[in-house]
PLY file of the C-alpha trace (Angstrom):
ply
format ascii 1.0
element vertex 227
property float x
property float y
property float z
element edge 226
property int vertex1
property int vertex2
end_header
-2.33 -36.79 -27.38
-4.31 -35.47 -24.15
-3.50 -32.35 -23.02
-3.74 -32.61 -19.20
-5.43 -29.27 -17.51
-2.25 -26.84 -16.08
-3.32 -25.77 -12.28
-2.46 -21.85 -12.36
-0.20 -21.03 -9.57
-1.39 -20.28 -6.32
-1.07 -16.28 -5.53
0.83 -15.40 -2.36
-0.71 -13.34 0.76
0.60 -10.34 -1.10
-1.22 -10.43 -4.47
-4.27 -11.70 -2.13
-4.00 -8.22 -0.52
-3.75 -6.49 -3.43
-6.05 -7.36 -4.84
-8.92 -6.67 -2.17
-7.30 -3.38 -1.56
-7.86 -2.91 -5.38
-11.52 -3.91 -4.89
-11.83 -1.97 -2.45
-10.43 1.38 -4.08
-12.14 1.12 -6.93
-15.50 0.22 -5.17
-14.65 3.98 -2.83
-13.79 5.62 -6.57
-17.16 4.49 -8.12
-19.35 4.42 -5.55
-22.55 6.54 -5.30
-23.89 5.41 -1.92
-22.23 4.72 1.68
-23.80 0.95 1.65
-25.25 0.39 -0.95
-25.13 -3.14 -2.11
-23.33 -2.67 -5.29
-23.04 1.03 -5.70
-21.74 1.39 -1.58
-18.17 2.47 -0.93
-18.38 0.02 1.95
-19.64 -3.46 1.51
-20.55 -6.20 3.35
-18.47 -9.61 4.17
-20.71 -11.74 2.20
-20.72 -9.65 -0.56
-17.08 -8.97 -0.55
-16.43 -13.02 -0.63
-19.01 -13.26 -3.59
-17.33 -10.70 -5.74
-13.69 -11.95 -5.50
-14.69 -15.48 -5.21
-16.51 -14.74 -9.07
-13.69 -12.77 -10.24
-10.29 -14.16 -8.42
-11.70 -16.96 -7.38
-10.38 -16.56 -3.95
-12.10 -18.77 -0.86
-13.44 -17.42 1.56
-10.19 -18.27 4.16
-7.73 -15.78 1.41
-10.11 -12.94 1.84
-10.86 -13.08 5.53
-6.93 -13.56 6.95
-6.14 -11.20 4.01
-8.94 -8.69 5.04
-7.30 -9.18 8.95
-4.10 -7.99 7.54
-5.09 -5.37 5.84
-7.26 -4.17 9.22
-4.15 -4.38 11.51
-1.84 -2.27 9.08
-5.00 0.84 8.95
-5.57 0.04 4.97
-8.80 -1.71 5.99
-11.31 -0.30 8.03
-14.92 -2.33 9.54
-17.14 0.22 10.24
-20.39 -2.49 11.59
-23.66 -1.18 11.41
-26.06 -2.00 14.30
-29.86 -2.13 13.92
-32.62 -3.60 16.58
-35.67 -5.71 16.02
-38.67 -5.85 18.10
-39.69 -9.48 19.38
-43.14 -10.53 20.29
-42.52 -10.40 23.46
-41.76 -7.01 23.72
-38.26 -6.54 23.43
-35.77 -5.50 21.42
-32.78 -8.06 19.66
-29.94 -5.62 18.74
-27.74 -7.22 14.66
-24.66 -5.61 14.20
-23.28 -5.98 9.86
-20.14 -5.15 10.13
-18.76 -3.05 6.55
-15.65 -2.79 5.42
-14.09 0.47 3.35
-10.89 1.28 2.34
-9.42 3.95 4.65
-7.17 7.15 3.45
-4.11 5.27 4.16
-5.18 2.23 1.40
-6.43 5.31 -1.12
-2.89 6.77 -0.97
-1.64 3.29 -0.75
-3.12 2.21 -4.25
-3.35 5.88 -6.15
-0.57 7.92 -4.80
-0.54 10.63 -1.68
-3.15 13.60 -2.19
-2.36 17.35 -1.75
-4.17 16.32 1.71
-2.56 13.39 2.65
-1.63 14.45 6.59
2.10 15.53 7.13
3.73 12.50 9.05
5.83 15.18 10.85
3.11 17.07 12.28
2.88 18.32 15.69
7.12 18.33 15.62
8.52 21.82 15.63
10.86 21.00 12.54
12.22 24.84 12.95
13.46 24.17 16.20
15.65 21.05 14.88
17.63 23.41 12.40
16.16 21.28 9.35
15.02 22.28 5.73
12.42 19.03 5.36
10.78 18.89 1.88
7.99 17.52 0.46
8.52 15.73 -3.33
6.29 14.88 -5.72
5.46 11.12 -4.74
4.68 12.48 -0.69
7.49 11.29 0.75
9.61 14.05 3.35
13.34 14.23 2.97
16.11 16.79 3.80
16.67 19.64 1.28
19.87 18.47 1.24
19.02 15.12 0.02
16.87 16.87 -2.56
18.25 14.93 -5.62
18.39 11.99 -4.37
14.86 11.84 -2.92
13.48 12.53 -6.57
16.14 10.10 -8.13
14.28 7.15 -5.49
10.86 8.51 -6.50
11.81 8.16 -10.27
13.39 4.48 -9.36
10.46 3.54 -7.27
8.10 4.41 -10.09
10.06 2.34 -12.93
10.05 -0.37 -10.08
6.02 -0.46 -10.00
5.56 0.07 -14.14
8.22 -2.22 -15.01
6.66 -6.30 -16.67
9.80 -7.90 -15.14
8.93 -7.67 -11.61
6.55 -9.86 -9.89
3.93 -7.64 -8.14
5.53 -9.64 -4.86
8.97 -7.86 -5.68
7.23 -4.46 -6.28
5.57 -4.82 -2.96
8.82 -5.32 -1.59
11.32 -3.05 -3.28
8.10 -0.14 -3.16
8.84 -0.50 0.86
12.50 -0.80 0.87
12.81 2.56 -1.61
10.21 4.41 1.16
12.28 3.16 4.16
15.42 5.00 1.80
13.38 8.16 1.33
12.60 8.15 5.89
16.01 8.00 5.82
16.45 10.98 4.04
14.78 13.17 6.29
17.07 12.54 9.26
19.93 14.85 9.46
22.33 12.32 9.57
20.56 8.68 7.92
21.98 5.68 8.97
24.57 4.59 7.03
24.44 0.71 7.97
20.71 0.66 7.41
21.13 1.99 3.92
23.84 0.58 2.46
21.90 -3.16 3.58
18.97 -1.90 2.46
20.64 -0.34 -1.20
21.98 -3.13 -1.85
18.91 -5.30 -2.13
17.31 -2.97 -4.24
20.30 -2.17 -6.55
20.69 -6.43 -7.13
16.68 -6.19 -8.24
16.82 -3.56 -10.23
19.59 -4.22 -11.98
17.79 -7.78 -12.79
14.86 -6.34 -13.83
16.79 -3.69 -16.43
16.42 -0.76 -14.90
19.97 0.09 -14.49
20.09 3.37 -15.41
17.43 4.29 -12.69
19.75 2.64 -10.26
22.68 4.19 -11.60
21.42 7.58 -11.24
20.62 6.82 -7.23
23.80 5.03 -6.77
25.68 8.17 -7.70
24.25 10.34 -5.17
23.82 7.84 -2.82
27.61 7.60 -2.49
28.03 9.66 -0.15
25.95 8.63 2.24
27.44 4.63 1.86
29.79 3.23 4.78
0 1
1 2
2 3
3 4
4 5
5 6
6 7
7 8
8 9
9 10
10 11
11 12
12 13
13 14
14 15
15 16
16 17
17 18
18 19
19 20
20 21
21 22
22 23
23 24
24 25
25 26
26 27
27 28
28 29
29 30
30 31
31 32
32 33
33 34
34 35
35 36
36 37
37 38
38 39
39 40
40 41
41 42
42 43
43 44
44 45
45 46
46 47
47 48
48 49
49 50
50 51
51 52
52 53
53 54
54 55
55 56
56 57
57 58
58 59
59 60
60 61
61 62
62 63
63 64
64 65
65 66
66 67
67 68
68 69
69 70
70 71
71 72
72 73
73 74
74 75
75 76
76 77
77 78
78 79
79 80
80 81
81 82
82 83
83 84
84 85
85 86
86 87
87 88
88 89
89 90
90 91
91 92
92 93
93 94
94 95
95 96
96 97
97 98
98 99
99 100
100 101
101 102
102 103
103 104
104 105
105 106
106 107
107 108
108 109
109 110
110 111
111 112
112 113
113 114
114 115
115 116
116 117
117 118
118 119
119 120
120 121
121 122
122 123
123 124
124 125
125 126
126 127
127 128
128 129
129 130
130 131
131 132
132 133
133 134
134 135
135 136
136 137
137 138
138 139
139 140
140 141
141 142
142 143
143 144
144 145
145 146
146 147
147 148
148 149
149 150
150 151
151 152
152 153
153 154
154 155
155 156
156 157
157 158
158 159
159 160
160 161
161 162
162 163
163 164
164 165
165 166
166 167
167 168
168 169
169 170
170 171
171 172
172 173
173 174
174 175
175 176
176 177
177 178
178 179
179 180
180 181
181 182
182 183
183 184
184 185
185 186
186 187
187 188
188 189
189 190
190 191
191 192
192 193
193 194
194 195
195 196
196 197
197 198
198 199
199 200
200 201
201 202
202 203
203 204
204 205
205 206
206 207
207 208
208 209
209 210
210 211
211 212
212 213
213 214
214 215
215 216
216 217
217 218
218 219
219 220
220 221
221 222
222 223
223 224
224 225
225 226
């Protein structure tokens, strides 16, 4: 009997971006030089293709409309380098290499927020608004009031990312909808529409995946705060 060779199934745009965000964190983390070739935090195109084409085997279309992605959404930054040669003639030819590096936004995006990741509220005069905002343990902002809740989310959204019955699509996605919950949180009065639509998605996936007590816990205090 032949066995016939299985084609492994094709990754979606969001595992392509994760994974060059990944390469490019951990190239920032271990890195020893700004550009050096394969000790630099930031690295060329051709190198970048070589690298995940040898270990993802991604083409060379995934990384560049991935790598435009990740550019527009400030995770991805090209910082080109521009150098001139002298012709015979007397003149000068400027060559521009353009290098990409992970910014702060894709560090925090792929190892958590730092004691210095910026306040998204600064420059607003939260005094003057009457509001106790917060900061938990994960970065995100919310009302004292919502205190509890905010830290059940953070506990749901990290059982989302270390659970093995979740796609790393669905992570992506519940990851986002559980932030957009926690913005929520810091208004004085969150939208109750917006959450309740956006609960129930994540309540249906969690549940799926077996993490019902998690969801349990932020359906209780989310109660209040339901239409």
């Amino acid at each position: 009997m032949t066995l016939k060779n299985t084609k492994p199934p094709e990754r979606t745009d969001d595992e392509i971006r994760e994974i060059i965000l990944r390469y490019l964190y951990d190239r920032n983390r271990n890195a020893t030089s700004r550009r050096g070739r394969s000790t630099g935090a930031a690295v060329t195109i051709s190198v970048l293709r070589a690298d995940l084409k040898a270990s993802y085997d991604l083409t060379g279309q995934q990384v560049h409309s991935s790598l435009t992605y990740l550019e527009s959404m400030g995770w991805v930054e090209d910082k080109p380098l521009t150098k001139s040669f002298n012709t015979k003639a007397g003149g000068t030819i400027p060559s521009t290499t353009s290098y990409y590096i992970i910014t702060a936004a894709g560090i925090d995006r792929m190892g958590g927020p730092s004691v210095f990741t910026r306040d998204r509220f600064e420059g607003i005069k939260i005094d003057a608004t009457g509001q106790n905002i917060i900061t938990l343990g994960d970065g995100n902002q919310v009302n004292v009031r919502f205190q509890a809740l905010g830290e059940a989310l953070s506990e749901l959204r990290k059982a989302i990312k270390e659970s093995d019955k979740v796609s790393e699509t669905q992570k992506l996605e519940l990851v986002v909808d559980v932030d957009t919950l926690q913005t929520q949180l810091a208004r004085p009065t969150p939208n109750r529409e917006l959450v309740s639509r956006i609960w129930e998605g994540i309540n249906r996936a969690a549940s799926l995946a077996g993490l019902v007590d998690a969801a349990a816990k932020v359906g209780t205090l989310l109660a209040p705060l339901l239409p």
